[in-house]
Structures are given as C-alpha cells and as structure tokens.
Biotite code that builds the C-alpha atoms (Angstrom):
import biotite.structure as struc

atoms = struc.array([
    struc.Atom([60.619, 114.417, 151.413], chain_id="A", res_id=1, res_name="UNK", atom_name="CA", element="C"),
    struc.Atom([62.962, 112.888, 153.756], chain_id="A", res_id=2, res_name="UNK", atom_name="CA", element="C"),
    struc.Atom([62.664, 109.698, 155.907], chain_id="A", res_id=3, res_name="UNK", atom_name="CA", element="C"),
    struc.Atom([64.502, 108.021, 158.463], chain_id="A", res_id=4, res_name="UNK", atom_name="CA", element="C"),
    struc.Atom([63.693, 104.773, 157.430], chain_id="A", res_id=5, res_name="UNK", atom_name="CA", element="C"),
    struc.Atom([65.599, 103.687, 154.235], chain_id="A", res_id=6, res_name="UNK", atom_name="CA", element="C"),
    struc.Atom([63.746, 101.288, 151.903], chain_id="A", res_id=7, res_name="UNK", atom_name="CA", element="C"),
    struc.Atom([65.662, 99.792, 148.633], chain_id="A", res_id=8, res_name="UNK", atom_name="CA", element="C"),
    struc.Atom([64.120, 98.712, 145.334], chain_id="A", res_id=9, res_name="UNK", atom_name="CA", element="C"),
    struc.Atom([65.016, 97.283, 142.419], chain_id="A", res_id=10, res_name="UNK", atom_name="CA", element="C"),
    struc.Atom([64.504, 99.300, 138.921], chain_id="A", res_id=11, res_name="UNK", atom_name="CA", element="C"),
    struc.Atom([64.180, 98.274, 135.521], chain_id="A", res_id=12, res_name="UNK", atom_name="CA", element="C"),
    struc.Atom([64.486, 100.433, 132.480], chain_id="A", res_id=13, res_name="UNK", atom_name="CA", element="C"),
    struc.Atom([61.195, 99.302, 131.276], chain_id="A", res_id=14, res_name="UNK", atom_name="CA", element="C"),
    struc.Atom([58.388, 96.525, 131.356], chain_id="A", res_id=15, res_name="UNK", atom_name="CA", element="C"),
    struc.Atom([60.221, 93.876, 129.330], chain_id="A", res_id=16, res_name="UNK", atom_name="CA", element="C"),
    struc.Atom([63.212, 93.811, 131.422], chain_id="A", res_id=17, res_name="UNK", atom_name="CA", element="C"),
    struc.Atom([63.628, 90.895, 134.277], chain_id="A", res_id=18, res_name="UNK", atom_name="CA", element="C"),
    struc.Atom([66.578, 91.921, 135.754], chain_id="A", res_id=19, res_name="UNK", atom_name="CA", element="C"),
    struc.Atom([67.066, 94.816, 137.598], chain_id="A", res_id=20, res_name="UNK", atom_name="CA", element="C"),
    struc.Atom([69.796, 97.525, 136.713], chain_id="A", res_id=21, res_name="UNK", atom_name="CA", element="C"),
    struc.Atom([70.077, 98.594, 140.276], chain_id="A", res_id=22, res_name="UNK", atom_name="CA", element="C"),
    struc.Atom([68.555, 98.871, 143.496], chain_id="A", res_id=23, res_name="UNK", atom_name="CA", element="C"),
    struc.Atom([67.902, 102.554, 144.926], chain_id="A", res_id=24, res_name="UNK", atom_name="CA", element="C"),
    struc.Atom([65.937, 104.476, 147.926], chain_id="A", res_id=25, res_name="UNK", atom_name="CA", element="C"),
    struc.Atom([62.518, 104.406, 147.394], chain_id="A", res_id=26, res_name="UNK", atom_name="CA", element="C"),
    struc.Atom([62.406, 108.156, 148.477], chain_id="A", res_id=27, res_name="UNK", atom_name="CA", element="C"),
    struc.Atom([64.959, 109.319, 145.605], chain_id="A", res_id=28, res_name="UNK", atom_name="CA", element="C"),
    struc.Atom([62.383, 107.551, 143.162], chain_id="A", res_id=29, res_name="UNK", atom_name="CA", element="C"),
    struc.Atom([59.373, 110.043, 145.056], chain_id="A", res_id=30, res_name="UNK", atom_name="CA", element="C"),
    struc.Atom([61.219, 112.573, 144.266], chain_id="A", res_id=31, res_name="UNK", atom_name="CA", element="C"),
    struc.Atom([62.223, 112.434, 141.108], chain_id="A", res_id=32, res_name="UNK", atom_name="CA", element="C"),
    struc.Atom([58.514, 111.531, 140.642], chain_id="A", res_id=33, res_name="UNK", atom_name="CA", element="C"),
    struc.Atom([58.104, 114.956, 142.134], chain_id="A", res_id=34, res_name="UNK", atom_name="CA", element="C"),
    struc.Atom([60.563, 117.268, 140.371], chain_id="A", res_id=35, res_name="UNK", atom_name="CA", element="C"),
    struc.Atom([59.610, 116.037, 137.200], chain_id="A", res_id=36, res_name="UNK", atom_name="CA", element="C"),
    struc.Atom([62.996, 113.813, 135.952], chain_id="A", res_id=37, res_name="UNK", atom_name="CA", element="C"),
    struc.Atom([60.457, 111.885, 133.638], chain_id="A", res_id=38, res_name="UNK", atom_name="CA", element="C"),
    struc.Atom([57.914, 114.473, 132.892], chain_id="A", res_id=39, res_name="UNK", atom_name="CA", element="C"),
    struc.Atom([58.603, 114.476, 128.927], chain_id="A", res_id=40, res_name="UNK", atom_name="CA", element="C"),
    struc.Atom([57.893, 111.204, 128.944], chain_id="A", res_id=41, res_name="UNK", atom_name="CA", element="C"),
    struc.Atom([55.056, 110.990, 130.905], chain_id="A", res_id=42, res_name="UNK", atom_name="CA", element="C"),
    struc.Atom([53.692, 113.753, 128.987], chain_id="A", res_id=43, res_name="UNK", atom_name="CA", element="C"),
    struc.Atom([54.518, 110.942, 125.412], chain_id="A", res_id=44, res_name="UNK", atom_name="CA", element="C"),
    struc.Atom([52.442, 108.548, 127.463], chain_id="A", res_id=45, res_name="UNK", atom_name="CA", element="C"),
    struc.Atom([49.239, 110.744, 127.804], chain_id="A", res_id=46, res_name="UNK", atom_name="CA", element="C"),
    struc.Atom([49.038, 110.795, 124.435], chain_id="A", res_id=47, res_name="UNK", atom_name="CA", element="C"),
    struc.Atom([50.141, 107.816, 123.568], chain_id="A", res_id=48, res_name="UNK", atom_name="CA", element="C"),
    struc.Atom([49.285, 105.392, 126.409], chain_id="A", res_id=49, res_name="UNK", atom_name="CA", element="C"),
    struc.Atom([51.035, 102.330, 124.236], chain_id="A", res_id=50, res_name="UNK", atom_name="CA", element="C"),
    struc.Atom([54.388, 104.636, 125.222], chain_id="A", res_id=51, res_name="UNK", atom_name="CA", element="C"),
    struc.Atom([53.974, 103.004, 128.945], chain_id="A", res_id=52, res_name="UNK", atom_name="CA", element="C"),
    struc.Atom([55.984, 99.840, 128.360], chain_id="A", res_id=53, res_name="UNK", atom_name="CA", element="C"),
    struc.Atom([59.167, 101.841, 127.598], chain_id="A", res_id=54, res_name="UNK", atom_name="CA", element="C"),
    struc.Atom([59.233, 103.627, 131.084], chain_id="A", res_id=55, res_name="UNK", atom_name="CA", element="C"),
    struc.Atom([61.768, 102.923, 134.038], chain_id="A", res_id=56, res_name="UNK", atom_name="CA", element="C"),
    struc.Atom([59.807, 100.455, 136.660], chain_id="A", res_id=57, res_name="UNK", atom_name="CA", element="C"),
    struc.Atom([60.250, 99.695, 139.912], chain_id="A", res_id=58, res_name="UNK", atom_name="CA", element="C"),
    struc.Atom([59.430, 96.858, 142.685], chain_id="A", res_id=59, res_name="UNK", atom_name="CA", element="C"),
    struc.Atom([58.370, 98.378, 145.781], chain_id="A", res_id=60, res_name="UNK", atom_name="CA", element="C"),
    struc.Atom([58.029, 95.594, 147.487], chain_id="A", res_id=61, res_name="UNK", atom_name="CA", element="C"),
    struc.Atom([61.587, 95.188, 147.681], chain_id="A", res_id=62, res_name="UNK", atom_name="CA", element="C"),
    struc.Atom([64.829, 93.881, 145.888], chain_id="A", res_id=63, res_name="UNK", atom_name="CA", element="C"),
    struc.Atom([64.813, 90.847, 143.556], chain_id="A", res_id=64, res_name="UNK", atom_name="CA", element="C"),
    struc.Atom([67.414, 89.549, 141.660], chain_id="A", res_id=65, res_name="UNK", atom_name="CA", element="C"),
    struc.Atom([64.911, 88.913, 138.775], chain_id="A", res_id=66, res_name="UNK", atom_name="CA", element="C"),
    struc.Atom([61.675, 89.752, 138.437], chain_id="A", res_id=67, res_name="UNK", atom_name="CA", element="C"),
    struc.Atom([59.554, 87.199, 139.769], chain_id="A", res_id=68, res_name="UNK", atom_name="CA", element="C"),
    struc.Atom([57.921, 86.415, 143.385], chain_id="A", res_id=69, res_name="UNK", atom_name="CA", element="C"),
    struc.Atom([60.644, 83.427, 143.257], chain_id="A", res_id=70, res_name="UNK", atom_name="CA", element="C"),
    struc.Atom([63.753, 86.274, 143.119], chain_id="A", res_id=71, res_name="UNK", atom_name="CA", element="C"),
    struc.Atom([62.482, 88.054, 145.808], chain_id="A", res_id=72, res_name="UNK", atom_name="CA", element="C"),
    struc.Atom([66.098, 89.099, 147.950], chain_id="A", res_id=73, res_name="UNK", atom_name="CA", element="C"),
    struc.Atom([64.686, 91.551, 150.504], chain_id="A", res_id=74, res_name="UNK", atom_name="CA", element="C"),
    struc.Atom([61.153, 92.097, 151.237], chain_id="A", res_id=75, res_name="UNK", atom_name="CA", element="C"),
    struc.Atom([60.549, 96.288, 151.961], chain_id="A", res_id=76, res_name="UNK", atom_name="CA", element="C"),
    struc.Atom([57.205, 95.853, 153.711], chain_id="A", res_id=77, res_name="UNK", atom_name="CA", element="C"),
    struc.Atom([55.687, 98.444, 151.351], chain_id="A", res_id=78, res_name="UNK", atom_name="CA", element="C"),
    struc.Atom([52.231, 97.371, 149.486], chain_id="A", res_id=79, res_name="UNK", atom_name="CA", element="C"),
    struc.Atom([51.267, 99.980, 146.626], chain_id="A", res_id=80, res_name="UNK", atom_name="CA", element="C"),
    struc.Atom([47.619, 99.791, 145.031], chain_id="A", res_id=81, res_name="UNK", atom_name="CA", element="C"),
    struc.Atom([47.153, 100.993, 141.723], chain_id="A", res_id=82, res_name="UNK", atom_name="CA", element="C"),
    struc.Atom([43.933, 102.417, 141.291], chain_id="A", res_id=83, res_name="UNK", atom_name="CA", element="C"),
    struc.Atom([42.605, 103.036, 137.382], chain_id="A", res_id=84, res_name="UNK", atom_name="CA", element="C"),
    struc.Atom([40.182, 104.661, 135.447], chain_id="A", res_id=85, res_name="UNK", atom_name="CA", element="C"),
    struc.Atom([39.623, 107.572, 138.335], chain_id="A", res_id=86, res_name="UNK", atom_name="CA", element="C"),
    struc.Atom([37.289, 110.495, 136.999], chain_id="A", res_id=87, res_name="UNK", atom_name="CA", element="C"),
    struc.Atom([39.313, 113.248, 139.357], chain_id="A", res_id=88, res_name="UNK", atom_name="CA", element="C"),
    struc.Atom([42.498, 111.509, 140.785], chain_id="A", res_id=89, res_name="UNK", atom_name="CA", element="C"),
    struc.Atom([43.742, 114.440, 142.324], chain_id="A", res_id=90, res_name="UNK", atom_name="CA", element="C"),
    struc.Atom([40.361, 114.327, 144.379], chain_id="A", res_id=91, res_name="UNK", atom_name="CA", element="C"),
    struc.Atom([40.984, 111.516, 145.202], chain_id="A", res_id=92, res_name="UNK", atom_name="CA", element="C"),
    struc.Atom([44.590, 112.077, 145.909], chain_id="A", res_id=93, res_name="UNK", atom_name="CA", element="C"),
    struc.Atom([43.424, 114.969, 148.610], chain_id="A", res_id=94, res_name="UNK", atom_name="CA", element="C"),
    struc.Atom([40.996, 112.173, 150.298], chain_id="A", res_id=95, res_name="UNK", atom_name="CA", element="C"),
    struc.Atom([43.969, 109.941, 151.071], chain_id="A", res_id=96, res_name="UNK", atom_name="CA", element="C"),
    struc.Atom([45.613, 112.584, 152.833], chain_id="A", res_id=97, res_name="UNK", atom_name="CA", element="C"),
    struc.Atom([42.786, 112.150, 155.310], chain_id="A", res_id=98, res_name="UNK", atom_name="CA", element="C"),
    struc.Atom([43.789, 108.126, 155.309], chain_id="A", res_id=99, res_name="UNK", atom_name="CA", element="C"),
    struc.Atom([46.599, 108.064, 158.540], chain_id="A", res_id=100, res_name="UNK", atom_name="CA", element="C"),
    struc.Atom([48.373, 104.898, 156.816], chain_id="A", res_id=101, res_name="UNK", atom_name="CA", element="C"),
    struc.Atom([48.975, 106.164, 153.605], chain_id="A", res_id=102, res_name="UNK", atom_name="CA", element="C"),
    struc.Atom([52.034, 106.913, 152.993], chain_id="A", res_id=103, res_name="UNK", atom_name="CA", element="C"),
    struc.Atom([52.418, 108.522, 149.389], chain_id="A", res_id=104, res_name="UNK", atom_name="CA", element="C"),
    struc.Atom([50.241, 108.533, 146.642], chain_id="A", res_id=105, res_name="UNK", atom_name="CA", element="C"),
    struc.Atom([50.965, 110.084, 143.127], chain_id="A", res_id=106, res_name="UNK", atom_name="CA", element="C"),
    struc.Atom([48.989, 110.544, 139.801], chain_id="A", res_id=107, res_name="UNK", atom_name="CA", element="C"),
    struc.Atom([50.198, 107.484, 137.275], chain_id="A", res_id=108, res_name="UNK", atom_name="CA", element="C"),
    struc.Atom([51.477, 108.602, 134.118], chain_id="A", res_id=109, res_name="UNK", atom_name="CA", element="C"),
    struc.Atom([48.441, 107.869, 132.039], chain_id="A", res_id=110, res_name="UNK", atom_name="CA", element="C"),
    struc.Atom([46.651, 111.049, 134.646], chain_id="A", res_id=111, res_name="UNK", atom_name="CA", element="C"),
    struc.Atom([43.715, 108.782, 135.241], chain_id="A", res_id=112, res_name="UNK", atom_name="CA", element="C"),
    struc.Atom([45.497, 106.582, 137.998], chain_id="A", res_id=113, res_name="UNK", atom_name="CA", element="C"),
    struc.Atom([46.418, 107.130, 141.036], chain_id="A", res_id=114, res_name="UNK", atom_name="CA", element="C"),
    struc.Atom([49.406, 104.990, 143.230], chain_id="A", res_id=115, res_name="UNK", atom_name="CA", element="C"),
    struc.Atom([48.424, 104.488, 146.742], chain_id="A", res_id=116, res_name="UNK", atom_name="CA", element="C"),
    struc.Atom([51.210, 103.524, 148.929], chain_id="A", res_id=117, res_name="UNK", atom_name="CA", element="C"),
    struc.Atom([51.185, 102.240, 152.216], chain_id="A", res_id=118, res_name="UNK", atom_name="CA", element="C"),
    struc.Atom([54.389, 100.762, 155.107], chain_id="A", res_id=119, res_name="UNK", atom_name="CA", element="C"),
    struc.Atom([53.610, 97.101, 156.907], chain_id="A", res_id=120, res_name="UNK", atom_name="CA", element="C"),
    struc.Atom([55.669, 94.696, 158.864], chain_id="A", res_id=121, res_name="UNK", atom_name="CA", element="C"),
    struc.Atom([57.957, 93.798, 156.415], chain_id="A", res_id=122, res_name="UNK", atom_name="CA", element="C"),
    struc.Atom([57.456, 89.744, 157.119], chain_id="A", res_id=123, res_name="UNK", atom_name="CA", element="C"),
    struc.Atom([56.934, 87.839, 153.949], chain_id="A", res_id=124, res_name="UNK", atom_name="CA", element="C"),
    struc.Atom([54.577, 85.417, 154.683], chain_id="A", res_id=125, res_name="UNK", atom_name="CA", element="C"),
    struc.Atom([51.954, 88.130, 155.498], chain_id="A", res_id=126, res_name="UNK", atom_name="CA", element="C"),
    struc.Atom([52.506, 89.778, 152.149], chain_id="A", res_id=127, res_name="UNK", atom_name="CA", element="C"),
    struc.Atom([48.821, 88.475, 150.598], chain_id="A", res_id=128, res_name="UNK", atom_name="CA", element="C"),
    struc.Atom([47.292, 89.257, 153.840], chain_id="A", res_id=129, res_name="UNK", atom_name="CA", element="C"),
    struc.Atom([48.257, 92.746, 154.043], chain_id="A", res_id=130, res_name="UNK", atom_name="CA", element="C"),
    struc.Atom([47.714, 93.182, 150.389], chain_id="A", res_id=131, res_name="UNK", atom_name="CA", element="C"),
    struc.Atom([44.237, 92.514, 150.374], chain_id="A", res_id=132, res_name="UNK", atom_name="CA", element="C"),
    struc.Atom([43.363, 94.026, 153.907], chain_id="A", res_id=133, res_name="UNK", atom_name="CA", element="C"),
    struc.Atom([44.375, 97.388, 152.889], chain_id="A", res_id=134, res_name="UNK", atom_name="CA", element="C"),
    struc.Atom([42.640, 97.043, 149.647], chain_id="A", res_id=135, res_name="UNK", atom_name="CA", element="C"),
    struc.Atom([39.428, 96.376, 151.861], chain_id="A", res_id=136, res_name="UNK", atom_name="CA", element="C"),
    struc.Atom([40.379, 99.127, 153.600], chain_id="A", res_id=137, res_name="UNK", atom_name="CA", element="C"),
    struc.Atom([40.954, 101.635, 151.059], chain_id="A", res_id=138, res_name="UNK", atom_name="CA", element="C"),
    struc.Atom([37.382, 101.063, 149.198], chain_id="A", res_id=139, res_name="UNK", atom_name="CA", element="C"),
    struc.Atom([35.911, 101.193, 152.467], chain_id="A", res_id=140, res_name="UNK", atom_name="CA", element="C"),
    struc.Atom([37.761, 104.913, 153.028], chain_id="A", res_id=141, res_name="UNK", atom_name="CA", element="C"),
    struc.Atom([37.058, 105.451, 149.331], chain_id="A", res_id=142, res_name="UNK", atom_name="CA", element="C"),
    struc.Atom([34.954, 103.702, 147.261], chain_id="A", res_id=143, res_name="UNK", atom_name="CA", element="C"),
    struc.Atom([37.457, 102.876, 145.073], chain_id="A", res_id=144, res_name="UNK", atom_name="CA", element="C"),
    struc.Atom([38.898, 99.545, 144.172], chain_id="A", res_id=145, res_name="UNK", atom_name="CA", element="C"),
    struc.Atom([42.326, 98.559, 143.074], chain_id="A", res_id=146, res_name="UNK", atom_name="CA", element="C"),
    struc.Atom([43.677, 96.859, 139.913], chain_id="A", res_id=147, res_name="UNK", atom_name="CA", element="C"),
    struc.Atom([42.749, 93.262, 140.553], chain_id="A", res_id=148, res_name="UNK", atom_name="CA", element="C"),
    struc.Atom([45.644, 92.183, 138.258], chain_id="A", res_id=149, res_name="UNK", atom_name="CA", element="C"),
    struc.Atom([48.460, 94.496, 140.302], chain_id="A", res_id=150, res_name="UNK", atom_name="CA", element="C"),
    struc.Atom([48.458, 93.103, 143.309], chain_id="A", res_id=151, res_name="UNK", atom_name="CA", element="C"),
    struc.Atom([51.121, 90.088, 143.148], chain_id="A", res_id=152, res_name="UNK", atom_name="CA", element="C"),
    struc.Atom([54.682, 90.266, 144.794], chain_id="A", res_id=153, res_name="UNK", atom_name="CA", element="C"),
    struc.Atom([56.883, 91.073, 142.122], chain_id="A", res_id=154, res_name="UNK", atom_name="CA", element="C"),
    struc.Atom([54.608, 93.978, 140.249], chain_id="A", res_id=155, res_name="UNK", atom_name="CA", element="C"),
    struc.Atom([56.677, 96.690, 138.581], chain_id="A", res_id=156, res_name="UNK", atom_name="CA", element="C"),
    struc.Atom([55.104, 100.346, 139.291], chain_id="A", res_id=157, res_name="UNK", atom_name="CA", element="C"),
    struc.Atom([56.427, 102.733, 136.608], chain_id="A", res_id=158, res_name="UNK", atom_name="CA", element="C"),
    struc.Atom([57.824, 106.145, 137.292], chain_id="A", res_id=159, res_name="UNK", atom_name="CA", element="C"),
    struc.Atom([55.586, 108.986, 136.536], chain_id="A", res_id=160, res_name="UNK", atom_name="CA", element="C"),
    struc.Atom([55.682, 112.976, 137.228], chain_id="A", res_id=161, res_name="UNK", atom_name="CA", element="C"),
    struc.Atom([53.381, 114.407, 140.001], chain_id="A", res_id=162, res_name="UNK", atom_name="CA", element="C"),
    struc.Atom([54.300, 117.770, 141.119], chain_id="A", res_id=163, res_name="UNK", atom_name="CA", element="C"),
    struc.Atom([52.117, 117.578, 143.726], chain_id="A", res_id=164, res_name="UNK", atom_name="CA", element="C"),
    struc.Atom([52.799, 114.127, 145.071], chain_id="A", res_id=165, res_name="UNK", atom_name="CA", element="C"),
    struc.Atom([51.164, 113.413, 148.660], chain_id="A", res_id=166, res_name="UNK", atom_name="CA", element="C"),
    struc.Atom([54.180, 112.238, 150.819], chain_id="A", res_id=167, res_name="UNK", atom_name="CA", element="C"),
    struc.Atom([52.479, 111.519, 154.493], chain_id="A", res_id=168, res_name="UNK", atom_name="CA", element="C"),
    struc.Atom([55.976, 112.281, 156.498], chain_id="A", res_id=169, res_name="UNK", atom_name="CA", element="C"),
    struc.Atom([54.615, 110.296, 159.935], chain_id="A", res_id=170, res_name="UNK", atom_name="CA", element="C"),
    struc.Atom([52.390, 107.577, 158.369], chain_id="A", res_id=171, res_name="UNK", atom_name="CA", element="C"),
    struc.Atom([51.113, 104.456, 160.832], chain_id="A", res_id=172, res_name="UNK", atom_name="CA", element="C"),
    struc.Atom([51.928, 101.513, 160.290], chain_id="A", res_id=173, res_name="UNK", atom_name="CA", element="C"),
    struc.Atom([49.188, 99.447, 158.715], chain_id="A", res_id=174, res_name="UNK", atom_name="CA", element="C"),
    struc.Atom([48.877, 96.340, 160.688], chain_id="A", res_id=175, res_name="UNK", atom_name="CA", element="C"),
])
C-alpha cells in the first residue's frame, strides 16, 4: 500500500476523546489495519461488541483540532461509508473491487461491517453533496445502504484488523 498522495488525520485513543492525540497518514492507519497492530483487540470486540468505545478512532475527513464539524483544520476530501449488519462482508468487500472509485474498504471490527472509502475534491462546501451522492451510488452498485447516523463531518471511524483489506492503488476520483 503506497500512495503518492499524502492525506493526514486526526486520531483519538477512543470514542470519548475530543481532542486528537495526533494527526498521521491515512495510509499508515490502512496498514496497520492490515498487519494486524489491533487485532487482539478487535478480536475483544467480537465478543464483546460494548469493547468498541475503547478503540483508537480516526477522522478521515481530515484534521480537527477538536472533534466537531466546527474544529475542522484541513478538509482531506475523503468520504468513508460505514455499512452495518452485512450477512457476508467480505462478499461484499470483493464487489467493491469492481466499483472504479473506491478506494479501500475493510471489514469493521465487529466482522459484520464493512468501511467503504472513497477520494473527492477536497472543497468543503461540497462535503454533504458528495456524501450523499456516493451513498446513492454505492446502493445503486450494491444494494446496500450506509449508516444513516455516520455520515456527518466530524465522524470518528475506529481502527480494526483486515488482513485482506481492499486498497484500489489507481482509484477515480468521485466527482
């Protein structure tokens, strides 16, 4: 996983935190998503789901200095869906490698999710636009709808472990 385009976020150690502890590459998060640096706990949250809140988060929409749409610093341009309650998320992890603008997707740490990822233009203002056009355009591709409740500026994805994380090296641009 490697990209020429770097895109910063802020993470949190977990859900009740406001402030971020630092902003990183998105990519190093993918990775570490992929090679498993939070697998014991993601493996606590499938059995416990209530284990969730404690995980490391992350804003990819970009860097805030708190977590709010208000402390928004730098807008990335990256929308992520969270889809819930799949029957087979890995199918449907292998169907968005068929979708040209997705850009990564991973299983979520409960295993019944799936986060779709996708690049923009990174202007602000379009933000709600985009957001909702590539949901549209996802259930048309899929059939599946995203999280009505994750879909604001400031969401917090957590980390998870997906060892066989779809990272779409050349994705377009979804306009």
């Amino acid at each position: 996983m490697n990209s020429s385009k770097k895109y910063l976020v802020s993470f949190f150690d977990n859900l009740k935190n406001i402030k971020p502890i630092e902003n990183i590459d998105i990519h190093e998060l993918f990775i570490s998503i992929k090679n498993g640096k939070w697998k014991s706990d993601i493996e606590k949250c499938q059995i416990d789901v209530s284990r969730k809140k404690e995980l490391p988060c992350f804003t990819p929409t970009g860097i805030f200095k708190q977590r709010n749409s208000q402390g928004i610093e730098n807008y990335s341009g990256i929308i992520c869906l969270d889809i819930d309650h799949i029957e087979n998320p890995e199918k449907l992890k292998n169907l968005c490698k068929s979708i040209p603008w997705v850009w990564v997707a991973f299983i979520t740490p409960s295993g019944k999710g799936l986060k779709v990822f996708a690049q923009t233009t990174p202007e602000l203002t379009q933000f709600q636009i985009l957001e909702a056009k590539i949901a549209r355009a996802f259930f048309d591709e899929t059939g599946q709808l995203r999280d009505e409740k994750c879909k604001d500026l400031a969401r917090l994805q957590f980390v998870s472990f997906d060892p066989d994380i779809y990272y779409n090296q050349n994705p377009e641009i979804f306009k």
